[in-house]
N, C-alpha and C positions, 0 to 999 in steps of 0.2 A: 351382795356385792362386796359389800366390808369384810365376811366370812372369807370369801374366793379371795381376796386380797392378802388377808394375813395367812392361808395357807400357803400361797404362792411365795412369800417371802418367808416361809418359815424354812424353806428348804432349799438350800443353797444351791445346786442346778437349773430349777426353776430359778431362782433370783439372780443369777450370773445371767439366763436365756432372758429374760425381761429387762434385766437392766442393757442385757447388748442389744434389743430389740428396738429402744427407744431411742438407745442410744445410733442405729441404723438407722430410724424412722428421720431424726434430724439431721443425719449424715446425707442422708435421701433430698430433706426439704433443702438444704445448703445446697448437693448437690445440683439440683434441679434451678436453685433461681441465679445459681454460679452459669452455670448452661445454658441458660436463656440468655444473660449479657456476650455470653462467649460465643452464640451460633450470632446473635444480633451482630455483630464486632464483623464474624465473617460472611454476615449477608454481605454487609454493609463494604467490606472490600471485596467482595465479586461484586458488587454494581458500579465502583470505583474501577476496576479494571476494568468490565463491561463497556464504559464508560472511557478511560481513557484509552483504549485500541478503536472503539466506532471514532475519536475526533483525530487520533492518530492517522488513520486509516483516511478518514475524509481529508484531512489537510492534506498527506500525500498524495490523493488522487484530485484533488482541485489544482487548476491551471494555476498561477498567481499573475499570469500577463492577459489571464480571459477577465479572472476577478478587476486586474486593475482597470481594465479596459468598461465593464458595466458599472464601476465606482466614477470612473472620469465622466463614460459621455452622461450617466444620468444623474448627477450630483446634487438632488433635491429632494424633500423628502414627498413619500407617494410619484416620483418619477414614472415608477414601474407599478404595473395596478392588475396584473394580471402575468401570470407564472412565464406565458407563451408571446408575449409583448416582445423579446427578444429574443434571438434565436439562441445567444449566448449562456443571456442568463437561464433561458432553457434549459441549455445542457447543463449548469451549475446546477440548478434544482434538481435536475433529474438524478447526477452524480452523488448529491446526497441522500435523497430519496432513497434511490438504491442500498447505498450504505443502511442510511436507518431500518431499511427491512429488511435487509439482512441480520441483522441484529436485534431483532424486534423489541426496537425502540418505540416506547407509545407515546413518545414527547417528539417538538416537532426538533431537527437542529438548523443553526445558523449561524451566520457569519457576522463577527461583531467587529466594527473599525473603531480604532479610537484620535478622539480629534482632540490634541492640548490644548488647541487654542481657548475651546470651551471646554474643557476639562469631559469630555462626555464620550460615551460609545454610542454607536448606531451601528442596527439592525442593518445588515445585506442581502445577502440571498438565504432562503426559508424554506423546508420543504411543507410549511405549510400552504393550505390551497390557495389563502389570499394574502398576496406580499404584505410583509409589514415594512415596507424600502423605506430606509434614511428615516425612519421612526428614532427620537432617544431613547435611551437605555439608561433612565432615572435611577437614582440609591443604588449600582451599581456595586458588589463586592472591590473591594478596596483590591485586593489578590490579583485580578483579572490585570490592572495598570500595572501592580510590582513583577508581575510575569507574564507580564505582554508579551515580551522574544521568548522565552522557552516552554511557556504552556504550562500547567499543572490541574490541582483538583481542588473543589471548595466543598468543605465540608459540610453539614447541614447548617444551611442559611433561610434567612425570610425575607422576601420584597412583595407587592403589593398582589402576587394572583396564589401567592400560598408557601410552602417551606419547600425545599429545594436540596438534591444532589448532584454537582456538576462538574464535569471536567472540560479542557478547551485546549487547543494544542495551534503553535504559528502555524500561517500560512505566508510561506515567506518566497518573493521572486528570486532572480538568477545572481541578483548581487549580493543574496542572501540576507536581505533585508524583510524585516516582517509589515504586512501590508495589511495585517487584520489575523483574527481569530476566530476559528469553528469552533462551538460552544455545542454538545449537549448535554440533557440535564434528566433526571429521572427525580419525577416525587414521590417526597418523604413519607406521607402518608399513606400512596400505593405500595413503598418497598415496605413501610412498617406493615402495614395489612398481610404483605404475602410473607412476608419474615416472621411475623408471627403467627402466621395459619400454620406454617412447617415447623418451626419451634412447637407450637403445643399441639402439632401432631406426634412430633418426635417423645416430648413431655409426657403424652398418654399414653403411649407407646413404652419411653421407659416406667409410667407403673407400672401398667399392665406388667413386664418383664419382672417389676419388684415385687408385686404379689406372687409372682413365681418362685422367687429366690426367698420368701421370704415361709413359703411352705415346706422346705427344704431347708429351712435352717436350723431346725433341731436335730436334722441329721449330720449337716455338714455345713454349715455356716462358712467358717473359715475359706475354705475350699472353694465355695462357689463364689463367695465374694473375691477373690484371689483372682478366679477365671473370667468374672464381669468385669473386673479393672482391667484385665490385659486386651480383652476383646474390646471394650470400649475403646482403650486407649492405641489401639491396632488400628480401628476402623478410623479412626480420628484423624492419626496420624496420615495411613495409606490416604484419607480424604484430602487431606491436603498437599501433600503429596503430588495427587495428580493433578490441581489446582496448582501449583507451584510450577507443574511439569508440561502444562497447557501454554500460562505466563508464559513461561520462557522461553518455549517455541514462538510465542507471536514475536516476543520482545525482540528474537534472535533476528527474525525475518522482517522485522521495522528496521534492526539496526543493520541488517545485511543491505538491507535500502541506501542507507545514508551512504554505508562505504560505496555502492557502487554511482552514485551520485557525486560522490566527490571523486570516482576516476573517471566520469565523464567530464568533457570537454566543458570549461566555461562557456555560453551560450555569447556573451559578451566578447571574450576573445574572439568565435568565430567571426560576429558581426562587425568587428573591427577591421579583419582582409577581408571579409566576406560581406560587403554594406548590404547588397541586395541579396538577401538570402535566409532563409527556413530552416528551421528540424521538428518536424511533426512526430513524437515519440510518446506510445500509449504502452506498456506494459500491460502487457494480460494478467498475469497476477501482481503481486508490490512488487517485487525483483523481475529483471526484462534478461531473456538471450538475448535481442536486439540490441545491437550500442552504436555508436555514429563517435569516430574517432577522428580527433586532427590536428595538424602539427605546422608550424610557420617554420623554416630551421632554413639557411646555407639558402635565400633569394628562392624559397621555394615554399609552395603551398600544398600539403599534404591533406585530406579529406577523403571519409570512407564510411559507406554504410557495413555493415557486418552481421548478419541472422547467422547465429550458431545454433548447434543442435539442441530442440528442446527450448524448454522454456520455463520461467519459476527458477527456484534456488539452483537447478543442474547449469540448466543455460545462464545465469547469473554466475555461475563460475566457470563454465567457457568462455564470457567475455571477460572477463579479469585476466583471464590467460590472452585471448585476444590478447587486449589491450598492451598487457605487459611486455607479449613478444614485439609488436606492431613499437612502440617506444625503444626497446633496443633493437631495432632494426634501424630504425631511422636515425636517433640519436647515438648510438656506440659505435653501429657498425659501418655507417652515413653510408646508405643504399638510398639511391633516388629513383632508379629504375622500376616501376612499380611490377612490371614482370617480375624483375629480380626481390623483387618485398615478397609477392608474394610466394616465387618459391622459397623463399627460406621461411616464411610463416606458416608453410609448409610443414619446411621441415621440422621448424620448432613445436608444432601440435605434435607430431607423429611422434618427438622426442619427451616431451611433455608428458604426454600421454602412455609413453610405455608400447606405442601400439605396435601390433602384431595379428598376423594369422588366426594366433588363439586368443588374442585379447579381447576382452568384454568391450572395448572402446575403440574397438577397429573402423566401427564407422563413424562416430565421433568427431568433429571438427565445426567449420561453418563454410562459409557463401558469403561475398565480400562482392563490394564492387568499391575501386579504389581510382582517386582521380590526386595528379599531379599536377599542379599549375602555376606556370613561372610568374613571377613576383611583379611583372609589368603586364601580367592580363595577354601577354601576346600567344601563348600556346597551350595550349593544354593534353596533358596523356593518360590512358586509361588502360586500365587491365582490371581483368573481375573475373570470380569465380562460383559460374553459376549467377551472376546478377550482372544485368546489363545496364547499360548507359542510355537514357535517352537524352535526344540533342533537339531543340528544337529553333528553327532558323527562320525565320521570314515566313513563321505560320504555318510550318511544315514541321512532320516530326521523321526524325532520323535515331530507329533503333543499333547502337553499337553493341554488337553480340560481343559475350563475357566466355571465356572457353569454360567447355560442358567436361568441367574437373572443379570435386570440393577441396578446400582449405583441410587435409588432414584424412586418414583414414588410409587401410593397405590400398595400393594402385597394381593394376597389373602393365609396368612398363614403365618410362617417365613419359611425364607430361610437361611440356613447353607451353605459360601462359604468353598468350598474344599479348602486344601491343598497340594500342592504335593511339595517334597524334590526332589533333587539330588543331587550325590555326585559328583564334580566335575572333568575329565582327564584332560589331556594333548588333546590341539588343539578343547576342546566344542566352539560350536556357536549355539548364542543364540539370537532370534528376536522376538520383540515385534511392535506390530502395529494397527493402527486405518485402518477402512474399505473403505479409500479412495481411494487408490491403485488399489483395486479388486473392484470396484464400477465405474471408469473410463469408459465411453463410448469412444471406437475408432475401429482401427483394418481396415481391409476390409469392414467388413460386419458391423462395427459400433454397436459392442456390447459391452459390459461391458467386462473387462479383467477376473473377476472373480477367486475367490480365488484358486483353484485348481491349473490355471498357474503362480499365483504369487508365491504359496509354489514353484513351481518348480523352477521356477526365481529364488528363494532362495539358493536353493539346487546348482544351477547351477554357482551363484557366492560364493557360500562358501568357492572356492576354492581360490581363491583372497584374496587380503590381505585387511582386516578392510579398510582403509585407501583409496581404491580405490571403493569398491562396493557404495558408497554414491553415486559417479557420473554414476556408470552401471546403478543405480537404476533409476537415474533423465534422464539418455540418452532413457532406454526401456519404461517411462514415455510417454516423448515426443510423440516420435517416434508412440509408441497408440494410442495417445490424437490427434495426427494429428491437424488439424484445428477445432478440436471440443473445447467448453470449458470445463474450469474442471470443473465437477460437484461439488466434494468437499474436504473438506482438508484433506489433506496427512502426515501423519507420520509414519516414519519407523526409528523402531533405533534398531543397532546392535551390539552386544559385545563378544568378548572372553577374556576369564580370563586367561588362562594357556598355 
């Protein structure tokens, strides 16, 4: 061995090939235990972002006046001792549930309220099997209180069932107030287990690869190591890259949420003119076609459901445009006429839009049903396109047909939207809605609910008070829908004036 050694060093090619060989061998070992903290780093932020899109995600599809509602009437702890105990908290659980497996989350998530008075959080709604309700939330991360209003992420922590990755994001009601926080959490020592089973797959993988390069290095050392750096550092790149490129699709489509949240309507303003009254809105993906718009202006009460084409991010920007024409209409051009709204919101999609014969967006537009109603409850008028008016009077229902013309799109000829008046009584109800309702696939037989039983639905809770049929409507929803998904977004809003 001593012999092979000093011949190898006697000859300076050899001694240059060995001395760079050892000196690759450590380049290799750096290399390799650098790579291991570096892929750990980016397990560790894809479970972070995993993590804060499922509690983003959850908070936006949770009610905040269902949550306030199972926080008020059951205010103790073990209140609720079984998932199905409410019908409410039902749907909470199930709306997480869902979330969680969709994202195959193997930790359960919930809702945590915090109470100053005792400095403490408690446990809400769980998708686990057996509620842990109005349970404390002891040794609590100190993070969760400093960012109660905006949510964020706790890095690896310890409390008493083991170490912990979490993120938690507000759920906040209509005065934008936060009324508690969706918490989930993924462990430490499950992501360390799978993070490093891919790590020193990847590890054995690049030997394997450096005994290759490493047969080949008397030939051309230089060279291949030159081409491993760039493909390594290519693949790296492009890796995150799409990761980066994933992010900011979701991020884009959370924040597309918020803006079109903040051009709908304060829920609070309407119930200010509007005491006795509803807006039942479920978006079928996080951004909704469906919008519910309305306006107090000149001793007049302006309110309107609106289904535009499509649905997801298309239809979230056909009602931004809604919206925006439906505001200078009423406010610039002070049109009160709701015929006369609607034709010019008309003509402002069609202008909007570009549309034309050859246009890609020729049939493009929405379906509105629009009610006017003077400032002392004495008259009310209506015009709608493609969406009707129901009226219901002394227990009776009276459908007001909406003229069979859309908001936008080429016409062959003009079209004059009707008008219809009424004079307002004592005890009118009045609903207005988009086609997602009566278009739901479920049942037995897995068909569409269709309009005919949803008039009746109508008729059937009219008798209830405002205040409560929102949640009849979201309970005979479900109960449909079954395990089907919803096909598409839902808007029902209902009012009485007198």
């Amino acid at each position: 061995m001593s012999f092979l050694l000093r011949k190898i060093f006697q000859n300076h090619s050899t001694r240059v090939l060995t001395l760079l060989f050892f000196a690759l061998l450590i380049l290799i070992g750096y290399f390799l235990g650098h790579s291991y903290y570096v892929q750990l780093g980016i397990h560790k932020n894809k479970v972070i972002s995993t993590l804060n899109a499922v509690t983003s995600t959850a908070a936006a599809q949770i009610d905040a006046n269902q949550l306030d509602y199972v926080l008020s009437t059951y205010p103790k702890k073990n209140d609720i001792q079984s998932n199905t105990q409410d019908g409410v908290y039902e749907l909470l659980q199930k709306q997480l549930l869902k979330v969680k497996d969709q994202n195959h989350i193997n930790t359960a998530l919930y809702t945590l309220t915090y109470d100053p008075a005792n400095d403490l959080f408690y446990y809400g709604v769980t998708t686990s099997e057996n509620p842990f309700y109005r349970h404390p939330y002891k040794n609590y991360p100190k993070i969760l209180k400093e960012k109660y209003e905006e949510g964020g992420t706790i890095d690896v922590y310890r409390d008493s069932n083991g170490h912990w990755i979490s993120a938690f994001a507000p759920i906040k009601n209509e005065a934008g107030v936060t009324i508690a926080i969706v918490q989930a959490d993924w462990r430490f020592d499950e992501f360390l287990e799978t993070a490093q089973s891919e790590i020193f797959k990847n590890i054995w993988i690049s030997i394997a690869f450096t005994v290759v390069v490493l047969f080949f290095l008397i030939r051309s050392m230089r060279s291949i190591l030159a081409t491993e750096d760039q493909l390594t550092a290519h693949l790296i790149q492009s890796k995150l890259e799409l990761e980066q490129k994933n992010q900011d699709t979701l991020d884009s489509i959370l924040y597309a949420k918020k803006i079109q949240d903040a051009i709908l309507p304060v829920r609070s303003k309407i119930k200010k003119h509007l005491p006795k009254s509803f807006v039942l809105h479920m978006p079928r993906d996080i951004v909704s076609g469906d919008f519910y718009w309305f306006k107090h202006t000149r001793k007049k009460i302006f309110i309107a459901s609106v289904d535009c084409t499509g649905h997801g991010v298309p239809g979230a920007f056909m009602s931004m445009i809604g919206s925006i024409l439906l505001d200078d209409i009423i406010n610039k051009k002070n049109v009160d006429c709701p015929k006369e709204i609607l034709t010019q919101l008309h003509q402002g999609v069609v202008k909007a839009l570009k549309q034309s014969y050859k246009s890609k967006a020729a049939r493009d537009g929405m379906d509105i049903a629009l009610c006017v109603i003077e400032d002392d409850y004495s008259k009310l008028t209506f015009s709608g396109a493609f969406r009707p008016l129901i009226h219901i009077r002394n227990g009776k229902l009276n459908r007001i047909k909406s003229t069979a013309a859309p908001i936008g799109g080429i016409r062959e000829g003009n079209v004059e939207f009707e008008k219809h008046e009424i004079e307002i009584l004592e005890g009118d109800i009045f609903y207005i809605f988009s086609d997602g309702f009566p278009d739901q696939f479920g049942g037995d037989e897995n068909k569409k609910y269709m309009t005919k039983r949803f008039r009746e639905l109508l008729l059937k809770i009219s008798s209830y008070k405002l205040s409560s049929q929102e949640g009849l409507l979201q309970e005979e929803f479900d109960a449909w829908r079954g395990d089907n998904e919803q096909v598409d977004d839902v808007l029902v809003i209902g009012f009485q004036l007198k």
